[in-house]
C-alpha positions as CSV (number, residue, x, y, z in Angstrom):
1,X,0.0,0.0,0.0
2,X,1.4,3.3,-0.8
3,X,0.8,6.9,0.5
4,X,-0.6,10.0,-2.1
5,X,2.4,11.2,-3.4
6,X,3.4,7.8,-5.0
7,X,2.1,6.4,-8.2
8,X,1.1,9.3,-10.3
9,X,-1.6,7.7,-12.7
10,X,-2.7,9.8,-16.1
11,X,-6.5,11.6,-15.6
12,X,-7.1,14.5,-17.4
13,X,-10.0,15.3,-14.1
14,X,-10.1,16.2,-10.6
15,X,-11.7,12.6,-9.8
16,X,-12.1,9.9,-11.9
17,X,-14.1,6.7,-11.1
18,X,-13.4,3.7,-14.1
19,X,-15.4,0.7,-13.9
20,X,-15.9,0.4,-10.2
21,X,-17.1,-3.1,-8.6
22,X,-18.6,-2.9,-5.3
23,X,-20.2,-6.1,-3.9
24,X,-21.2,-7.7,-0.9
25,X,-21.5,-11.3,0.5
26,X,-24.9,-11.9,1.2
27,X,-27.1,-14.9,2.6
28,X,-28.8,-15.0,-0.9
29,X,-25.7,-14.5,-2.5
30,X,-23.4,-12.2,-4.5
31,X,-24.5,-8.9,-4.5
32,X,-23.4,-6.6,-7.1
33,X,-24.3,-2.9,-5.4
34,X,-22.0,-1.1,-8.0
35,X,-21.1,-3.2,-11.1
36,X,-18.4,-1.5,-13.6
37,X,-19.6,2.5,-13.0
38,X,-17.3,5.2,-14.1
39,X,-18.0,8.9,-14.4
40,X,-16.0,12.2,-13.1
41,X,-16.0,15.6,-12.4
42,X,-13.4,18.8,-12.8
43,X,-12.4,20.9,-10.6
44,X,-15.4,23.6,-9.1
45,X,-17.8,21.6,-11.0
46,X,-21.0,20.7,-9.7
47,X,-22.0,16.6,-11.0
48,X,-25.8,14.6,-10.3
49,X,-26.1,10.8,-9.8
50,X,-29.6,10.1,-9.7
51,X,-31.5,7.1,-9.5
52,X,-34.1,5.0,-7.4
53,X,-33.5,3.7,-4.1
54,X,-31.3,0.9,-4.3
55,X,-29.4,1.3,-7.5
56,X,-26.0,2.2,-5.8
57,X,-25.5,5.9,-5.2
58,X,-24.6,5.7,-1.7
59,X,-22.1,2.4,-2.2
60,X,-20.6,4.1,-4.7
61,X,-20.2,7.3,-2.8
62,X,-18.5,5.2,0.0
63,X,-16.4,3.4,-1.9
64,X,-14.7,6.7,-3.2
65,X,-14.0,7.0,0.6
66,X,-13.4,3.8,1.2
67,X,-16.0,3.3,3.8
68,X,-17.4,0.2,2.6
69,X,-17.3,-2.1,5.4
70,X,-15.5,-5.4,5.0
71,X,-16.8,-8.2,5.3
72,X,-19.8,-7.9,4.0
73,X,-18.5,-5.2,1.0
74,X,-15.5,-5.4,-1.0
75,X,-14.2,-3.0,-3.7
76,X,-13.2,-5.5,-6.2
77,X,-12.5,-4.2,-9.3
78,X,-11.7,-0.6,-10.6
79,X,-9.9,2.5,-10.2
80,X,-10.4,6.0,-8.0
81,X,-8.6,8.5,-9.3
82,X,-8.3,11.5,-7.5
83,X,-5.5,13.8,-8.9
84,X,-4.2,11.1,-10.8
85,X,-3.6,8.7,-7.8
86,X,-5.6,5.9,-7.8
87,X,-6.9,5.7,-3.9
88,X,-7.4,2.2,-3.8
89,X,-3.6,2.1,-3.9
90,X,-3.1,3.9,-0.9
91,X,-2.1,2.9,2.6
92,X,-4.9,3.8,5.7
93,X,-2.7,6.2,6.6
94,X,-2.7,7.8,3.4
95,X,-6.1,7.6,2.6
96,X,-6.8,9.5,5.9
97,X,-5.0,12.6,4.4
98,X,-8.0,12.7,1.8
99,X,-10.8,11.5,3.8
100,X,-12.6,14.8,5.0
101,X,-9.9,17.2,4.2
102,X,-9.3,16.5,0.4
103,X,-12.5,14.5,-0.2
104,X,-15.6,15.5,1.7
105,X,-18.7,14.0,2.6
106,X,-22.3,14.9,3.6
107,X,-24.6,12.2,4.7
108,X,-28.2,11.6,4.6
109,X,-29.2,11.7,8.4
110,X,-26.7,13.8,10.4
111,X,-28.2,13.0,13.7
112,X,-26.7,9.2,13.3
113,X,-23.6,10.7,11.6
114,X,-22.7,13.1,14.4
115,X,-21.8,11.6,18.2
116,X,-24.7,12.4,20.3
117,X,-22.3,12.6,23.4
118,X,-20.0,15.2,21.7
119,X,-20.7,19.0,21.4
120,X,-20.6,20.2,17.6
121,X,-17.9,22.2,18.5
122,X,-15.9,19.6,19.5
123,X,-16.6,17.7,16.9
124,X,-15.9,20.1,14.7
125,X,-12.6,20.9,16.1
126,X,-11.1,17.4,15.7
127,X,-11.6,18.0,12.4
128,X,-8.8,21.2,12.1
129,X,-6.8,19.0,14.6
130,X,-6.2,16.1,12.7
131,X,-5.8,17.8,9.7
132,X,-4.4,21.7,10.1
133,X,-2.6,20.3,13.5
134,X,-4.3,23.3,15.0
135,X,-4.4,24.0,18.6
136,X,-7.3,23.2,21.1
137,X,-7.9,26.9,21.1
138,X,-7.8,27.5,17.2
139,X,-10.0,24.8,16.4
140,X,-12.4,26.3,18.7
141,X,-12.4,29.8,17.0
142,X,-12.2,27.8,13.5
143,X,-15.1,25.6,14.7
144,X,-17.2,29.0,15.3
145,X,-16.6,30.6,12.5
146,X,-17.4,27.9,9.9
147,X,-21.0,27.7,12.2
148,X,-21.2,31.1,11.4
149,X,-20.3,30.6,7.8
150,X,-22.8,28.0,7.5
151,X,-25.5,30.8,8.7
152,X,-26.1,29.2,12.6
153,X,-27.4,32.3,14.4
154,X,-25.1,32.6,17.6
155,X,-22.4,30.6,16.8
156,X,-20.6,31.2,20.0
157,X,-23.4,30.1,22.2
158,X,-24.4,27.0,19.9
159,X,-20.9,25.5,19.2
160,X,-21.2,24.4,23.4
161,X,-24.0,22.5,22.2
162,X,-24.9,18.8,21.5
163,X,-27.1,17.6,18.4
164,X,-29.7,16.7,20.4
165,X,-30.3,20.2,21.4
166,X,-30.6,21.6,17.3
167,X,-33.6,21.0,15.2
168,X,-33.0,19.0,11.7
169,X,-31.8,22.0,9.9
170,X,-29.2,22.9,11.9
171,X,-27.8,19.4,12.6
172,X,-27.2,19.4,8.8
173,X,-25.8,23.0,8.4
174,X,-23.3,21.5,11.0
175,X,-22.7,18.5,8.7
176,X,-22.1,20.9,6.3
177,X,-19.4,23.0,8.3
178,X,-17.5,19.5,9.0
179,X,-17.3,18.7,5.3
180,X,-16.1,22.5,4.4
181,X,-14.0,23.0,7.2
182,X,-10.8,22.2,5.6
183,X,-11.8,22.8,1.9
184,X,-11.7,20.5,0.0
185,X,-11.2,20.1,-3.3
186,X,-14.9,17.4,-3.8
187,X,-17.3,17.4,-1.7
188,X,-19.8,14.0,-1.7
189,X,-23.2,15.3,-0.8
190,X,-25.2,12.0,-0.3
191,X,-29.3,12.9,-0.2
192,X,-28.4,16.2,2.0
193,X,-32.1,16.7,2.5
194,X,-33.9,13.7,2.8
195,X,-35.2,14.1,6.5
196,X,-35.8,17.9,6.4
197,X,-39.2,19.2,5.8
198,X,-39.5,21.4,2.4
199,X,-39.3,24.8,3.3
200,X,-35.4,23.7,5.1
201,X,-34.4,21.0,2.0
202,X,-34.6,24.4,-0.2
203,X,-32.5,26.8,2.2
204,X,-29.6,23.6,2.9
205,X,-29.5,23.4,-1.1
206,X,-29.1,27.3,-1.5
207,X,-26.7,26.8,1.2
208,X,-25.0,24.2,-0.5
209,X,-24.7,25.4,-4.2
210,X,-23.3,29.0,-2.4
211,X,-20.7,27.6,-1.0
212,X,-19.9,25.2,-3.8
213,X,-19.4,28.1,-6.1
214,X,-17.5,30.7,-3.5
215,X,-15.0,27.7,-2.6
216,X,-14.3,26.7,-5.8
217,X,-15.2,23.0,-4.6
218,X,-16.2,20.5,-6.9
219,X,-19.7,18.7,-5.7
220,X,-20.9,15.2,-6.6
221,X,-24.7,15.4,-5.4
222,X,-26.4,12.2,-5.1
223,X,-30.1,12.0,-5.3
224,X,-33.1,10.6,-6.8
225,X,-35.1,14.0,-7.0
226,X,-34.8,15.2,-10.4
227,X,-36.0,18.8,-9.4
228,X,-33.2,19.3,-7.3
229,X,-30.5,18.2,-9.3
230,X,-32.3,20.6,-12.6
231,X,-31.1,23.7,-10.1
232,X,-27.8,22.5,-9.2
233,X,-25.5,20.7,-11.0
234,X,-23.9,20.9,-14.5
235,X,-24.2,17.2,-16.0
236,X,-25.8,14.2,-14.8
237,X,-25.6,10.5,-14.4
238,X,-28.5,8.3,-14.1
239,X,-27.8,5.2,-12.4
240,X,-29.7,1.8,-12.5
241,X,-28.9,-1.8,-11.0
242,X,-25.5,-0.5,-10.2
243,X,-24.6,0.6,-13.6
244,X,-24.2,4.1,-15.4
245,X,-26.6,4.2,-18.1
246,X,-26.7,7.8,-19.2
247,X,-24.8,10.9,-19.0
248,X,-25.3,14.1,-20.8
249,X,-25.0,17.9,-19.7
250,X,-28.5,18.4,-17.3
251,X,-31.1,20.6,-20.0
252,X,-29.7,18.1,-22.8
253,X,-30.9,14.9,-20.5
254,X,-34.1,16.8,-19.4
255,X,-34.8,18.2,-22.6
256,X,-34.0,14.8,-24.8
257,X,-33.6,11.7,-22.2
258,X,-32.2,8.7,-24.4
259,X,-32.6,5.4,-22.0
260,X,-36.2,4.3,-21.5
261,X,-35.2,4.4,-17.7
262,X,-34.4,7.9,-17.8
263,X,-37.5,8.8,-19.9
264,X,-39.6,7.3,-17.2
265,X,-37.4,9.0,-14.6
266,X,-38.8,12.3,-16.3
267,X,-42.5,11.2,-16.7
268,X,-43.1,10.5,-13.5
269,X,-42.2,14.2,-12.5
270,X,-45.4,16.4,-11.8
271,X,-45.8,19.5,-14.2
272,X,-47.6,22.5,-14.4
273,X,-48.9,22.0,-17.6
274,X,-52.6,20.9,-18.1
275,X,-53.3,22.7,-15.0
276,X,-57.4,22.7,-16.0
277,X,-56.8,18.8,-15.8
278,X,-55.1,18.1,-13.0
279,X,-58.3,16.1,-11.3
280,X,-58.0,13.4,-14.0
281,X,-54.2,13.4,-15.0
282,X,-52.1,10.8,-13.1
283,X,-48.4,10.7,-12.9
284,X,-46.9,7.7,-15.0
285,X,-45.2,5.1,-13.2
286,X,-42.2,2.8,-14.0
287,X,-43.8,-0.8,-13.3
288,X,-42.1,-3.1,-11.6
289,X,-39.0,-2.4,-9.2
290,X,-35.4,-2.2,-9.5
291,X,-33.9,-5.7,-9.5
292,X,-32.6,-7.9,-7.1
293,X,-28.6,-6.8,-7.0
294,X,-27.6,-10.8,-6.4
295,X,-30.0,-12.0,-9.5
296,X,-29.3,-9.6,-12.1
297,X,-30.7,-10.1,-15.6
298,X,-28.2,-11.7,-18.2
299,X,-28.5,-8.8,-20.4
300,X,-30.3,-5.0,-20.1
301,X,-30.7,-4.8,-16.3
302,X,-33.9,-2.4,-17.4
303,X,-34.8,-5.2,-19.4
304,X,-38.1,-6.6,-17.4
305,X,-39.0,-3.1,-16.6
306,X,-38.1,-1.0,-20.3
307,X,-41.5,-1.2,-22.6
308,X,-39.2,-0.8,-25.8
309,X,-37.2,-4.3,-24.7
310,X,-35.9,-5.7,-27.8
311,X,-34.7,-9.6,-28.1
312,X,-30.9,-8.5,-27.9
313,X,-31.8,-6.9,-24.7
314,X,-32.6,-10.2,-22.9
315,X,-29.2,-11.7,-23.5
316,X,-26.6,-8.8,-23.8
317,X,-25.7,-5.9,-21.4
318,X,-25.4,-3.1,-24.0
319,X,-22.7,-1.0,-24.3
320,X,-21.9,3.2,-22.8
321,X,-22.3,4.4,-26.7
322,X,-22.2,8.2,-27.7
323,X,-25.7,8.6,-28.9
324,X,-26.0,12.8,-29.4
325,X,-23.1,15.1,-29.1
326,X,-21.5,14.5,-25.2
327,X,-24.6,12.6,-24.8
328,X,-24.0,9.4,-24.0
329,X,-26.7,5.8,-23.2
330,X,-26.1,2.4,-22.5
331,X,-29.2,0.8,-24.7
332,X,-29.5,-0.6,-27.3
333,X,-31.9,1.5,-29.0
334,X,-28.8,4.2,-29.8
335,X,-26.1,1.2,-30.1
């Protein structure tokens, strides 16, 4: 295992994932969480991976980390590249120079990812310890100001206290301080909003995309609401069964979605349109649900669910083909 600085590999991005394999030993068997995804993102640049529940967002935000817990999970094929050094290389030494001061992450439900017997601010103060070596009294003035950065009123009064004692909202703004304290260069933001009410999932993504753009900090944001990811990010990748199967700059995918997945993705999105109708219009629905991750079909992993399934669908996994200009589906309608 080596530390950052060795093995330079070529990449011509910030961070690079090639045909990562995630899996995990189950009673049922093999299961194939992430299964050959690649995709990346430049520096300052703002990336979606969307999907339903289940299809491997979160496993493959962990892998990039290398959180995957083992045994049951396994990274077992692929590379990470993150300034052209492949992290899966890398010692656990090593790797803890990037995790949460080069690489970043948010998580989905802050009040199991902070310690409930730990005050935010001194929680947020190991992080400039471990990382910026900064004194006991420094990380406390850090801690405070990155609260205040984050826009939690009375910062001095609130970093003495313990998550318990904040509402939702302000439990995540602190997750978000932690991930921007020492700013990095990607942040992970895994379903930041998914246990806030409405009125708060709008102000944490305001919060988010602002300091995104006034860091310079490149964002993957992983979701499965299509709305959000219309007003934040630059391109997207829609991800199915573990797999990558489109990828196009966001108006192109929302304006001409390729992959019958993705063109039910944008059905099923309520509009405005039709208003005088809206007592008898239903939403369309994708039938069926995403499939079993240790039984995957031999071919098209959409293929029981897609209602354009051909016969070559059933037997061969079609290939990432360059259907449009930068627009790119894994179907084999466009191969």
């Amino acid at each position: 295992m080596k530390d950052f600085k060795e093995e330079q590999r070529p990449s011509d991005h910030l961070l690079e994932i090639r045909n990562l394999q995630t899996y995990f030993s189950t009673y049922e068997g093999l299961s194939k969480a992430v299964d050959g995804a690649s995709f990346w993102v430049d520096k300052g640049e703002a990336v979606g991976i969307v999907g339903e529940s289940g299809c491997g967002k979160s496993v493959m935000a962990r892998s990039i980390l290398r959180l995957i817990p083992d045994p049951p999970g396994r990274i077992v094929g692929g590379e990470i590249l993150f300034g052209g050094v492949n992290v899966l290389s890398l010692s656990e030494k090593g790797m803890q120079k990037i995790r949460g001061n080069r690489i970043s992450m948010i998580f989905q439900e802050p009040m199991t990812s902070l310690n409930a017997v730990l005050t935010v601010g001194e929680q947020l103060s190991e992080v400039f310890r471990l990382h910026q070596k900064s004194s006991k009294n420094l990380a406390l003035d850090k801690s405070i100001d990155m609260l205040r950065m984050v826009g939690i009123p009375s910062p001095e009064t609130r970093v003495s206290e313990y998550p318990f004692q904040m509402s939702g909202g302000m439990r995540q703004r602190v997750m978000i301080a932690m991930a921007l304290a020492c700013r990095p260069s990607v942040i992970l933001a895994d379903e930041p909003t998914t246990a806030l009410d409405v009125t708060i999932q709008a102000q944490i993504l305001e919060l988010i995309q602002e300091l995104q753009k006034s860091l310079g900090t490149a964002m993957v944001l992983i979701t499965h609401d299509l709305g959000v990811v219309a007003e934040t990010v630059q391109r997207v990748y829609v991800m199915y069964a573990g797999k990558i199967v489109e990828q196009a700059e966001v108006a192109e995918i929302f304006h001409h979605p390729l992959h019958p997945y993705t063109q039910g993705l944008m059905e099923s999105i309520p509009s405005l349109e039709g208003e005088e109708d809206k007592n008898t219009q239903r939403l369309k629905e994708i039938p069926g649900t995403v499939p079993e991750l240790h039984n995957l079909p031999r071919g098209c992993s959409f293929c029981p669910r897609c209602p354009r399934m051909k016969d070559v669908c059933r037997n061969e996994p079609p290939p990432m083909v360059e259907a449009a200009n930068n627009h790119f589906a894994s179907c084999w309608l466009h191969g």
